[in-house]
C-alpha positions as CSV (number, residue, x, y, z in Angstrom):
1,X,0.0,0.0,0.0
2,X,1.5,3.0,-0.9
3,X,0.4,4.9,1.8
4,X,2.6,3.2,4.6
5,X,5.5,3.6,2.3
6,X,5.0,7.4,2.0
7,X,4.2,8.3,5.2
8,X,6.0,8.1,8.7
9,X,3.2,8.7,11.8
10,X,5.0,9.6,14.5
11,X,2.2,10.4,17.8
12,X,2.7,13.0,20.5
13,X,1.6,11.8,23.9
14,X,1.3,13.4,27.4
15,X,-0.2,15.6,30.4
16,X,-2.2,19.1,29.0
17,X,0.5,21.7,29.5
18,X,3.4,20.1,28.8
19,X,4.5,21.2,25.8
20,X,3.9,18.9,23.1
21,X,2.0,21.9,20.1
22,X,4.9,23.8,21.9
23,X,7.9,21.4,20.7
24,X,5.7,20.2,17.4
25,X,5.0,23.9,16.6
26,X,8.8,24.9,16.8
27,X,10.1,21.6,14.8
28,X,7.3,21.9,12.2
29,X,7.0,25.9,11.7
30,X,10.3,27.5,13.7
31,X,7.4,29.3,15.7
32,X,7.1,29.7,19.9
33,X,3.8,31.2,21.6
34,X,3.6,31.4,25.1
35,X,-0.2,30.7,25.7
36,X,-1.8,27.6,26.1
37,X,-4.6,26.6,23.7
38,X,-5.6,22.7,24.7
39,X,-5.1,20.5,21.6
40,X,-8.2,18.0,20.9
41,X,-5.7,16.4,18.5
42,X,-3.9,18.2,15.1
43,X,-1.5,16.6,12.6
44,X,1.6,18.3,10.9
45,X,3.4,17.0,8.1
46,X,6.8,17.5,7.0
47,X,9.1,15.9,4.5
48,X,11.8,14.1,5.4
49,X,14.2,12.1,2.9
50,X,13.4,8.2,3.5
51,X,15.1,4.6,2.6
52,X,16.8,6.9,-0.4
53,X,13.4,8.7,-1.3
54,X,11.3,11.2,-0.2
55,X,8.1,10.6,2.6
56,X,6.1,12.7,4.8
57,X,6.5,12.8,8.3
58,X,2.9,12.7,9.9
59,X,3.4,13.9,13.4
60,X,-0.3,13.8,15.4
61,X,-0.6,16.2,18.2
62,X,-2.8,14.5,20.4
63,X,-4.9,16.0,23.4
64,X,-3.5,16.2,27.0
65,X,-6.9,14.7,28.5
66,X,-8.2,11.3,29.2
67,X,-11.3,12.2,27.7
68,X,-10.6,10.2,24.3
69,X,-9.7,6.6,25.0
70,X,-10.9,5.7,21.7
71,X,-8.6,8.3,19.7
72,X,-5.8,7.4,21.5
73,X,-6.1,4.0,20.6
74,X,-6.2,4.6,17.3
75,X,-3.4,7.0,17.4
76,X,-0.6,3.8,18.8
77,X,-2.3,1.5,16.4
78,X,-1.5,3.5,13.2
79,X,1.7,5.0,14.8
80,X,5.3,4.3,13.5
81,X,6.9,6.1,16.4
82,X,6.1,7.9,19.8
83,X,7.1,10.7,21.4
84,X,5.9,10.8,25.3
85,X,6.4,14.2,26.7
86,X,6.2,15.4,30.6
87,X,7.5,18.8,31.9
88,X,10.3,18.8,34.4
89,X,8.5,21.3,36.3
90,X,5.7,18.4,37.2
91,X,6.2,14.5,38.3
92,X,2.6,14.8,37.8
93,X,3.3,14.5,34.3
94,X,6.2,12.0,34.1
95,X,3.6,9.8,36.0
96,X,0.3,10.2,33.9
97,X,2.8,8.6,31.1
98,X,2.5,5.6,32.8
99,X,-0.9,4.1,31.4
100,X,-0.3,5.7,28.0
101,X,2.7,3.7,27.9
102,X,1.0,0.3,29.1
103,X,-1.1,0.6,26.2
104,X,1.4,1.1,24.0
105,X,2.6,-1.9,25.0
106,X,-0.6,-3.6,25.2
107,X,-1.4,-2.5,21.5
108,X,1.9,-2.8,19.6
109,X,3.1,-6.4,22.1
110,X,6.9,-4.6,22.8
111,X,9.1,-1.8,22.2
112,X,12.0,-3.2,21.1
113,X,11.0,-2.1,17.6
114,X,9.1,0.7,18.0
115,X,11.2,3.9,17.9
116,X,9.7,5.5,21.3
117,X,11.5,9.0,23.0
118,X,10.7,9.8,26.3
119,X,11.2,14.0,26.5
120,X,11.4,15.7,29.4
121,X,10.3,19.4,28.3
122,X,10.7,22.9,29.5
123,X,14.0,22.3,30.5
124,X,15.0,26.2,30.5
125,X,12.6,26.4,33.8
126,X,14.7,26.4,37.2
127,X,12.0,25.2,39.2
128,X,12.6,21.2,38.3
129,X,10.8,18.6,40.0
130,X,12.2,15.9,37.8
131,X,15.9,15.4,37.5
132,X,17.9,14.4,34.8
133,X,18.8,11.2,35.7
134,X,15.2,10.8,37.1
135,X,14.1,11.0,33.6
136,X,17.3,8.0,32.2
137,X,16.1,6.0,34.8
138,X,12.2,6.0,33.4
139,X,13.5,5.5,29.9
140,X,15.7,2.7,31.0
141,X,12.6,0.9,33.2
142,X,10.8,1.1,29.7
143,X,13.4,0.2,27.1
144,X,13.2,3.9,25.2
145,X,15.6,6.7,24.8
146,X,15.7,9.7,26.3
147,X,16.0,13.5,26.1
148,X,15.4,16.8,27.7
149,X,14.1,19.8,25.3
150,X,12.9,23.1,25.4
151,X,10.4,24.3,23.0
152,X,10.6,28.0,24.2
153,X,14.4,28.0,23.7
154,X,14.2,25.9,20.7
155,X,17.0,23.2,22.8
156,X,17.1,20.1,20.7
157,X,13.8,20.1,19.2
158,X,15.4,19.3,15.7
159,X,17.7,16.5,17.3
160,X,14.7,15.1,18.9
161,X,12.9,14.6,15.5
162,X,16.4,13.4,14.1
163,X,17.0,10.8,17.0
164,X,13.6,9.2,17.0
165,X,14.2,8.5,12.8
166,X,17.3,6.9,13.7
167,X,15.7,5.0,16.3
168,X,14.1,3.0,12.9
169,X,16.5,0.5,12.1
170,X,13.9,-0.9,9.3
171,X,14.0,2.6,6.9
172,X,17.2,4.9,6.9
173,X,15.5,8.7,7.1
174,X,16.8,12.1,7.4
175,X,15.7,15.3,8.4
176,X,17.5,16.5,5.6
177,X,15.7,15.5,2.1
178,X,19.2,13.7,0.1
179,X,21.5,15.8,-1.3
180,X,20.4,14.2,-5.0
181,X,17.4,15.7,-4.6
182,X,18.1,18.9,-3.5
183,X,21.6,18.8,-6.8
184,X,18.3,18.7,-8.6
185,X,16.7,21.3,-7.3
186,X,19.2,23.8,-7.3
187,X,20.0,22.9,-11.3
188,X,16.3,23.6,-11.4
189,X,16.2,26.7,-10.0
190,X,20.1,27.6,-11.8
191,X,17.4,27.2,-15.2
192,X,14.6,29.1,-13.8
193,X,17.4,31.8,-13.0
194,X,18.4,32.0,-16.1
195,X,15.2,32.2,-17.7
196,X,14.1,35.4,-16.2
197,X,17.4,37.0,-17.1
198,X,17.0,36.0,-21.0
């Protein structure tokens, strides 16, 4: 089907408030806002080069409440990889993880090949409640890297996005699309150049 070799889902899970538009927002559009809006779930796309060709990244946003068991399920059933977000400014948030991951497990039977990134945002706040190696140790306990990102100080939001693809060991993607592509696309535009000087 030519839809699963095109596009890349990659789901956005945790607590309302965390940051998860936040660090989607800045990856997808370079953009920051410092309100909150609650998300009942949005998707973003972006292309990213993939096994030597180009594929969109799908990345759902999906809502910070409970309220949609059914959505949720859906979302890890179609995923390709996950994203599970707390702030370090709440252990609240670190533990409502907890049953999203289950289910994760419960729906996909393991992790071992599922690409999954546990991100402790907000990391330019000084009032922490979860430290550093609080967070390796979580990631550890469930088999899935790790990484601390701010969104407002746009602190490894690309390398995020970069890590989980290299978490696929089944498709080689980039950020980046291949330089072919783009040799083609500046010859293209070298043409279109000159044929508004002519």
């Amino acid at each position: 089907m030519p839809e699963q070799s095109n596009d890349y889902r990659v789901v956005v899970f945790g607590a309302g408030g965390v940051g998860k538009s936040s660090l989607v927002v800045r990856f997808v559009k370079g953009t920051f806002r410092d309100t909150y809006i609650p998300t009942v779930e949005d998707t973003y796309t972006q292309v990213i080069s993939c096994d030597k060709s180009v594929c969109t990244l799908q990345i759902t946003d999906t809502t910070g409440s409970h309220q949609f068991p059914a959505m949720q399920r859906l979302s890890i059933s179609k995923g390709h990889a996950f994203i599970l977000v707390y702030s370090i400014t709440s252990r609240q948030s670190l533990e409502e993880l907890r049953p999203i991951y289950q289910q994760l497990l419960a729906i996909k039977g393991s992790v071992d090949s599922v690409p999954v990134m546990l991100v402790g945002n907000k990391a330019d706040e000084p009032q922490r409640e979860v430290e550093v190696r609080d967070g390796e140790a979580q990631a550890r306990s469930w088999k899935c890297a790790f990484m601390e990102t701010s969104a407002k100080t746009n602190h490894n939001v690309t390398e995020l996005f970069q890590e989980l693809l290299s978490l696929d060991k089944r498709r080689s993607m980039n950020l980046n699309i291949d330089a072919k592509r783009s040799g083609k696309q500046r010859r293209a535009d070298k043409l279109k150049a000159k044929c508004s000087i002519m």
